[in-house]
N, CA, C and O of each residue as an XYZ file, in Angstrom:
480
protein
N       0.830     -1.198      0.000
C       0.000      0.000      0.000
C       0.874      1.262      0.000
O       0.499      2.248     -0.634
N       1.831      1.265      0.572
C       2.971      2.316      0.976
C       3.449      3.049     -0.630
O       3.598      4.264     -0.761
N       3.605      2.231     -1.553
C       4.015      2.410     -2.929
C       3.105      2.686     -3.901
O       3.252      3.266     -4.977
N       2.110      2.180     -3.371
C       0.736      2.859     -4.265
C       0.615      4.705     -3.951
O       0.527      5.653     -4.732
N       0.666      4.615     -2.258
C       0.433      5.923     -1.995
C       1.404      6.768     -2.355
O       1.278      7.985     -2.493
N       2.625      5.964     -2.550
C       4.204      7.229     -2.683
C       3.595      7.637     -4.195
O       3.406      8.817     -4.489
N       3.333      6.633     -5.042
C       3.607      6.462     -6.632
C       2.227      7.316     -7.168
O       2.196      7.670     -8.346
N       0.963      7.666     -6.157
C      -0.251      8.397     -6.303
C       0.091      9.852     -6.149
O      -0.402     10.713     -6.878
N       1.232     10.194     -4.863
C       1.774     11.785     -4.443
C       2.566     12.106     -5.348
O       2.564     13.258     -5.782
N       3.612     10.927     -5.937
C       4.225     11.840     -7.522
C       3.360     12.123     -8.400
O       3.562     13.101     -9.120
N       2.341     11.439     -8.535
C       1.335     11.824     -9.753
C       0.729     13.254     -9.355
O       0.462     14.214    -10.079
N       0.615     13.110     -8.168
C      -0.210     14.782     -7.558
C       0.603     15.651     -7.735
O       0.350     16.728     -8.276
N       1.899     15.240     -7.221
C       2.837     16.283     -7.589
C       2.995     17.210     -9.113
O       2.915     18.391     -9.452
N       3.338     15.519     -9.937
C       2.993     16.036    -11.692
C       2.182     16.216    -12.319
O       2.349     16.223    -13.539
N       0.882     16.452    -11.721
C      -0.305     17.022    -12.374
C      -0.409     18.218    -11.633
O      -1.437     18.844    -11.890
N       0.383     18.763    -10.740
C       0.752     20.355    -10.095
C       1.357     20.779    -10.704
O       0.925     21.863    -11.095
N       2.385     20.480    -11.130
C       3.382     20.933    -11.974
C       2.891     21.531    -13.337
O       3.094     22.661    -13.783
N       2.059     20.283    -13.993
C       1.288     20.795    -14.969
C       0.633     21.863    -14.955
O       0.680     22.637    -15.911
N      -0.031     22.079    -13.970
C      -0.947     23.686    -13.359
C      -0.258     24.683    -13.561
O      -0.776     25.626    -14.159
N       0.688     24.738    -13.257
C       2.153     25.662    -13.214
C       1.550     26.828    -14.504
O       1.316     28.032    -14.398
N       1.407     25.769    -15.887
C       1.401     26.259    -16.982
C       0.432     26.412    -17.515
O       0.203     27.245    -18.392
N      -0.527     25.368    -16.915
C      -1.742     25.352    -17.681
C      -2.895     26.364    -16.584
O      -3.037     25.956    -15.431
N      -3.570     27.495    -16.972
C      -4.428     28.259    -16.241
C      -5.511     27.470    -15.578
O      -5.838     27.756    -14.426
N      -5.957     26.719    -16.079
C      -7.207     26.172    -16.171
C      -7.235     25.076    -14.715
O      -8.127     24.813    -13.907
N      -6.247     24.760    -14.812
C      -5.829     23.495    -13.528
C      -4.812     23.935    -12.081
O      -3.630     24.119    -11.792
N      -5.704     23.945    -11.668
C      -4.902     24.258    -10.245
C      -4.109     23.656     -9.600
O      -4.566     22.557     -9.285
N      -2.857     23.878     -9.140
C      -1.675     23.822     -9.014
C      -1.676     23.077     -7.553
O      -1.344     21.902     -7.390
N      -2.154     24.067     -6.409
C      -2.023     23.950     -4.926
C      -3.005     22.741     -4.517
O      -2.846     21.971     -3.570
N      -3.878     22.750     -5.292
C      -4.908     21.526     -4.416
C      -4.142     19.924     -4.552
O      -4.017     19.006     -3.741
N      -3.663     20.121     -6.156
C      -3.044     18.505     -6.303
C      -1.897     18.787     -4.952
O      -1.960     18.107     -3.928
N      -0.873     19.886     -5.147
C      -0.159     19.825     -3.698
C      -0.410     19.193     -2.507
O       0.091     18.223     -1.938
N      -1.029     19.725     -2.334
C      -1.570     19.547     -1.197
C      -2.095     18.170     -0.787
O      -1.902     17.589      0.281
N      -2.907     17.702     -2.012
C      -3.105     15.796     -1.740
C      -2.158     15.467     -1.612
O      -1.878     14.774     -0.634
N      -1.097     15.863     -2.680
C       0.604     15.150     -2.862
C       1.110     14.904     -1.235
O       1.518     13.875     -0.697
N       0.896     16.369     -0.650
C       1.591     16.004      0.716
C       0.604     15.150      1.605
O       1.148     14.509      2.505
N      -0.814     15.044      1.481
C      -1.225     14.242      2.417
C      -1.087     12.681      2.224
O      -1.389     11.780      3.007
N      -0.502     12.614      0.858
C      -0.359     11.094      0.634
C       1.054     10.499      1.316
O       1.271      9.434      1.895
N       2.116     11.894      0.931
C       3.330     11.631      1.139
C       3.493     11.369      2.790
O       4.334     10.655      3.337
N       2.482     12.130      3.386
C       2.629     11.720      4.898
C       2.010     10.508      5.186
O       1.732     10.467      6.385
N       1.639      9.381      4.512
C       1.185      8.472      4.880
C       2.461      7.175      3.959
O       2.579      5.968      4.174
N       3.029      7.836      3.204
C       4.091      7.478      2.823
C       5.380      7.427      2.733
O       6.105      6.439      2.619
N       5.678      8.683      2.794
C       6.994      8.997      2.527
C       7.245     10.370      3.531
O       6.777     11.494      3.352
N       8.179      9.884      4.697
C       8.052     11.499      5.696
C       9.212     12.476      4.879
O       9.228     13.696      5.043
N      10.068     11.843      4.078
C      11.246     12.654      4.015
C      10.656     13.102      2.600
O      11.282     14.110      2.271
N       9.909     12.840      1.833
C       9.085     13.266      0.515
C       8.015     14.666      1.440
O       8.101     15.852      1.121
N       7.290     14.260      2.323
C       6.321     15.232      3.099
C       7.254     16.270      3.244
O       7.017     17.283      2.587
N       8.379     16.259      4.034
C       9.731     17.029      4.314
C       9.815     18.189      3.383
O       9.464     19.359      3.536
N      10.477     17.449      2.181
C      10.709     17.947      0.934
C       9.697     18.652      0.290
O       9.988     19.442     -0.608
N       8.622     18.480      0.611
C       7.409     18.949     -0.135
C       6.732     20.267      0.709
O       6.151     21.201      0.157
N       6.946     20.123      2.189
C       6.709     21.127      3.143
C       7.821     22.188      3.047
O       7.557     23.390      3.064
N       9.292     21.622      2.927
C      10.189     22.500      2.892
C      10.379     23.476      1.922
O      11.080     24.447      2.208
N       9.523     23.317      0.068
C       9.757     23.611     -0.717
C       9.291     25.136     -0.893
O       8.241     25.707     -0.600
N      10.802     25.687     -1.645
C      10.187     27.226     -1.069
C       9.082     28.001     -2.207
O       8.816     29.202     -2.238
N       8.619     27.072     -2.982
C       7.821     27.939     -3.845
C       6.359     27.364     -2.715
O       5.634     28.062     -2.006
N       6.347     25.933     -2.921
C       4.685     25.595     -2.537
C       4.895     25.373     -0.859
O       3.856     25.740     -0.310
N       5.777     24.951      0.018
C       5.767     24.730      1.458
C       4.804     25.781      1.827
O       3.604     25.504      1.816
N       5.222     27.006      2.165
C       4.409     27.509      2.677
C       2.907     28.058      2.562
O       2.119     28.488      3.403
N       2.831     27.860      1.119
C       0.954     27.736      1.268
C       0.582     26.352      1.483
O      -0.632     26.165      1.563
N       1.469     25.154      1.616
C       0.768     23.889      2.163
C       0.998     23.736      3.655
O       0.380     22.897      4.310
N       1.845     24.510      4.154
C       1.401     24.704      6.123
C       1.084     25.906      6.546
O       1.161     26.350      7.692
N       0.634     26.551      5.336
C      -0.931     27.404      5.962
C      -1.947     26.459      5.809
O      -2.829     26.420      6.667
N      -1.971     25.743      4.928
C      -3.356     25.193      4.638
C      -3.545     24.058      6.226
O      -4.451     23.951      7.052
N      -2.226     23.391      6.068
C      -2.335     22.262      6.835
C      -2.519     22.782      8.529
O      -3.032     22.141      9.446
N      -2.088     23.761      8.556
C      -2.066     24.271     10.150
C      -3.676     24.876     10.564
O      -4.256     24.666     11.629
N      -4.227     25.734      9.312
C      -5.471     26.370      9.777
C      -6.619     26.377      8.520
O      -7.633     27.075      8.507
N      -6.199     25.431      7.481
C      -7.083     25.442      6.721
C      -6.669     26.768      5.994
O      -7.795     27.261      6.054
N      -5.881     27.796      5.311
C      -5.657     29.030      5.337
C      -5.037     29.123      3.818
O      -4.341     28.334      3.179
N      -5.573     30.402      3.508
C      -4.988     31.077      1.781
C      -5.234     32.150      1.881
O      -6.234     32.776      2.234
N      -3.518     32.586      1.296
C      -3.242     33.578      0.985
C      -3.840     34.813      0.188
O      -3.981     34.572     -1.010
N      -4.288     36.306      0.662
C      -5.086     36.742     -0.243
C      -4.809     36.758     -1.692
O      -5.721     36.707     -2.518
N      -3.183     36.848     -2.110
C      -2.615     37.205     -3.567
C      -3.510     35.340     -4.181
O      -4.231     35.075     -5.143
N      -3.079     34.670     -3.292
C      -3.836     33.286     -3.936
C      -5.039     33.125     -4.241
O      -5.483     32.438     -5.161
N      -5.628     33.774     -3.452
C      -7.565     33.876     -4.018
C      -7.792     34.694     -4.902
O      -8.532     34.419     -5.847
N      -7.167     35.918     -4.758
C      -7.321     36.624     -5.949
C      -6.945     36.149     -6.734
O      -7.698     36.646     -7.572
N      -6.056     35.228     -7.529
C      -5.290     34.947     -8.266
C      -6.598     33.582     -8.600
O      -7.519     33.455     -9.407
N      -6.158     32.947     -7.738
C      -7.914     31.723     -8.344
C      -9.003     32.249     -8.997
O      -9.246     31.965    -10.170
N     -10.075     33.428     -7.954
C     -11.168     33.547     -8.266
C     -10.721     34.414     -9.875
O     -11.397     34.484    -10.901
N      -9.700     34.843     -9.661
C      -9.614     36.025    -11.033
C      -9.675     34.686    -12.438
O     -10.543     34.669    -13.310
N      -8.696     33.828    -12.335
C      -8.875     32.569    -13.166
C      -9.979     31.935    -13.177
O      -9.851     30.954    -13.910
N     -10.735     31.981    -12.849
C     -11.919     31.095    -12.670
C     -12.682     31.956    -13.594
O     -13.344     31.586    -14.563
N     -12.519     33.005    -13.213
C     -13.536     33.892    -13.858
C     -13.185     34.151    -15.330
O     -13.920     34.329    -16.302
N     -11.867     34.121    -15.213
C     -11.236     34.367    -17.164
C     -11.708     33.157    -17.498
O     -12.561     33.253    -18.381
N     -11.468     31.891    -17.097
C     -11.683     30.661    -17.808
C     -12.850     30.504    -17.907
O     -13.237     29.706    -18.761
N     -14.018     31.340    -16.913
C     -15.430     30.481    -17.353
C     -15.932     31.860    -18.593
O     -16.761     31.583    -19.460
N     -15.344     33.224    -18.519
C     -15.470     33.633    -19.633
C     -14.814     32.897    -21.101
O     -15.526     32.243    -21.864
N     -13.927     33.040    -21.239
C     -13.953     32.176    -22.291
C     -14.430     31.083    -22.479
O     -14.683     30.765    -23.641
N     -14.710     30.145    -21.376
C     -15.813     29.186    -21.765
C     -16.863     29.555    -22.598
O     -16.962     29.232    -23.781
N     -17.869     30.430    -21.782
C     -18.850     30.994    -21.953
C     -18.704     31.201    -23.561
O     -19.035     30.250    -24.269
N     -18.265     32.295    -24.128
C     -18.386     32.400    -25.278
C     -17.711     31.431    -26.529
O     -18.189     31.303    -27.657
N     -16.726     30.925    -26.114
C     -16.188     30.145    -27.187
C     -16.386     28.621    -26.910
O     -15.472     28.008    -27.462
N     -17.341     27.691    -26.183
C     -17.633     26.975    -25.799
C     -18.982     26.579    -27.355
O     -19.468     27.333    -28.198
N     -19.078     25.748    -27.214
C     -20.129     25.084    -28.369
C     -21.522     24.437    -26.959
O     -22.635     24.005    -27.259
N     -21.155     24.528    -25.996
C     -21.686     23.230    -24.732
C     -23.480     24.169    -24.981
O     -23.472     24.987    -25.900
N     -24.336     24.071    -24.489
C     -25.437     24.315    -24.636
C     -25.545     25.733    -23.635
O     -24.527     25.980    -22.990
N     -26.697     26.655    -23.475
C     -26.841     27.712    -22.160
C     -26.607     26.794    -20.627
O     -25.774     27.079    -19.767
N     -27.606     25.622    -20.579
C     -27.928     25.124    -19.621
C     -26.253     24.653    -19.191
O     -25.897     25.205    -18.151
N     -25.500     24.004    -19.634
C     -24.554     23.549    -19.310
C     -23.555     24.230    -19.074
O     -22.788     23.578    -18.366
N     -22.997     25.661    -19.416
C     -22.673     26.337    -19.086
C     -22.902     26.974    -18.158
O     -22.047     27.318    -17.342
N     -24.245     27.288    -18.095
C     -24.744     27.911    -16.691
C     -24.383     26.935    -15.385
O     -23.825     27.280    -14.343
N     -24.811     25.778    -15.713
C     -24.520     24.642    -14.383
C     -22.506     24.493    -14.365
O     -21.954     24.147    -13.321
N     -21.841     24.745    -15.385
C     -20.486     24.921    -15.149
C     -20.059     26.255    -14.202
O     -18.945     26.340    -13.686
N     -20.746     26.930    -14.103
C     -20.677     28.685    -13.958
C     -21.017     28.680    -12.122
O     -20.440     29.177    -11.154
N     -22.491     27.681    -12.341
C     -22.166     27.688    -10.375
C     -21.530     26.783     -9.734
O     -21.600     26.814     -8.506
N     -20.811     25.831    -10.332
C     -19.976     25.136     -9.835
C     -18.538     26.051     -9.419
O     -17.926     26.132     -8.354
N     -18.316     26.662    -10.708
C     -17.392     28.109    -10.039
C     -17.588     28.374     -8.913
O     -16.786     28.076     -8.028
N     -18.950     29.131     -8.653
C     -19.353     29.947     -8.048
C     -18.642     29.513     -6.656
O     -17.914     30.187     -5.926
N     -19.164     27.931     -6.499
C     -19.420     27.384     -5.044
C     -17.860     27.534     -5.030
O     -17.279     28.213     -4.183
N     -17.078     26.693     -6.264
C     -15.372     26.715     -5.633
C     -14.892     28.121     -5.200
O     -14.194     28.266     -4.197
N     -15.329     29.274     -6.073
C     -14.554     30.544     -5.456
C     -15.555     31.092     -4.170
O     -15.275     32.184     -3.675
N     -16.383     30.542     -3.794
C     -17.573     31.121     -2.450
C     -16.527     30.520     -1.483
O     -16.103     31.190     -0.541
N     -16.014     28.960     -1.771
C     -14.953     28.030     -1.223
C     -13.963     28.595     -0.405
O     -13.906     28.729      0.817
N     -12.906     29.014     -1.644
C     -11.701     29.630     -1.470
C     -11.680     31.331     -0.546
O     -10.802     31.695      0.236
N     -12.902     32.102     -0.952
C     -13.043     33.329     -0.421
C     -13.616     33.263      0.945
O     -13.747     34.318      1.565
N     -13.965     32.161      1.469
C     -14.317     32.235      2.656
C     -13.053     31.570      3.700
O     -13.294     31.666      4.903
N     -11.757     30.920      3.314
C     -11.233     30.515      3.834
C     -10.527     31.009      4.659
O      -9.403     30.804      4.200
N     -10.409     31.542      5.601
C      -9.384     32.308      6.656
C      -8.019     32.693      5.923
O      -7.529     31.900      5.118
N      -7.333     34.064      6.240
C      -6.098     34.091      5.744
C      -5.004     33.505      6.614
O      -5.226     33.200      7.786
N      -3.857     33.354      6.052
C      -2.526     32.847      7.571
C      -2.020     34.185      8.214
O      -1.670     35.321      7.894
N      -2.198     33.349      9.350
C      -1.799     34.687     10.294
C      -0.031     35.135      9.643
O       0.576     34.407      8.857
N       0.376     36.111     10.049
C       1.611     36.856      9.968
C       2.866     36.001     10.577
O       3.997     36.487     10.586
């Protein structure tokens, strides 16, 4: 089981990575599984992944208080909102389906904007 879970947190890891570049896919959430797998797997991978100075510290805000950064929400809800505009118009998908894509947004950025910031 130990190798399933290590070999599931690299995948989280490299489908974060992917986010990096791609707007559309968020970066911090696969993180963030990555490290909860890695702590059930791998402590010196958790280590490495907590220590890391781009993503560590928005994954022990998250992990300590549930917590995001304001530049990070802004930065989500602002993407969310470019991507479901261009959905919106350059999308072929029907009104209805778009619209039901649109409050699914809604709820993830209602999500993220209600989350406490990290303390100082």
């Amino acid at each position: 089981m130990r190798i399933v879970l290590l070999a599931l947190g690299w995948l989280m890891v490299a489908i974060g990575i992917i986010g990096v570049f791609l707007p559309v896919l968020p970066t911090t959430p696969f993180m963030i599984l990555a490290a909860a797998l890695f702590a059930r797997s791998s402590p010196r991978f958790e280590k490495w992944l907590l220590d890391h100075p781009k993503y560590g510290k928005p994954l022990t805000d998250w992990r300590k208080s549930g917590a995001i950064s304001r530049p990070a929400k802004i930065a989500s809800v602002s993407l969310m909102s470019v991507s479901f505009a261009i959905m919106w118009f350059a999308s072929p998908l029907s009104a209805t389906w778009r619209g039901g894509i649109g409050l699914i947004l809604i709820a993830c950025a209602a999500f993220v904007l209600t989350r406490p910031e990290p303390s100082a």
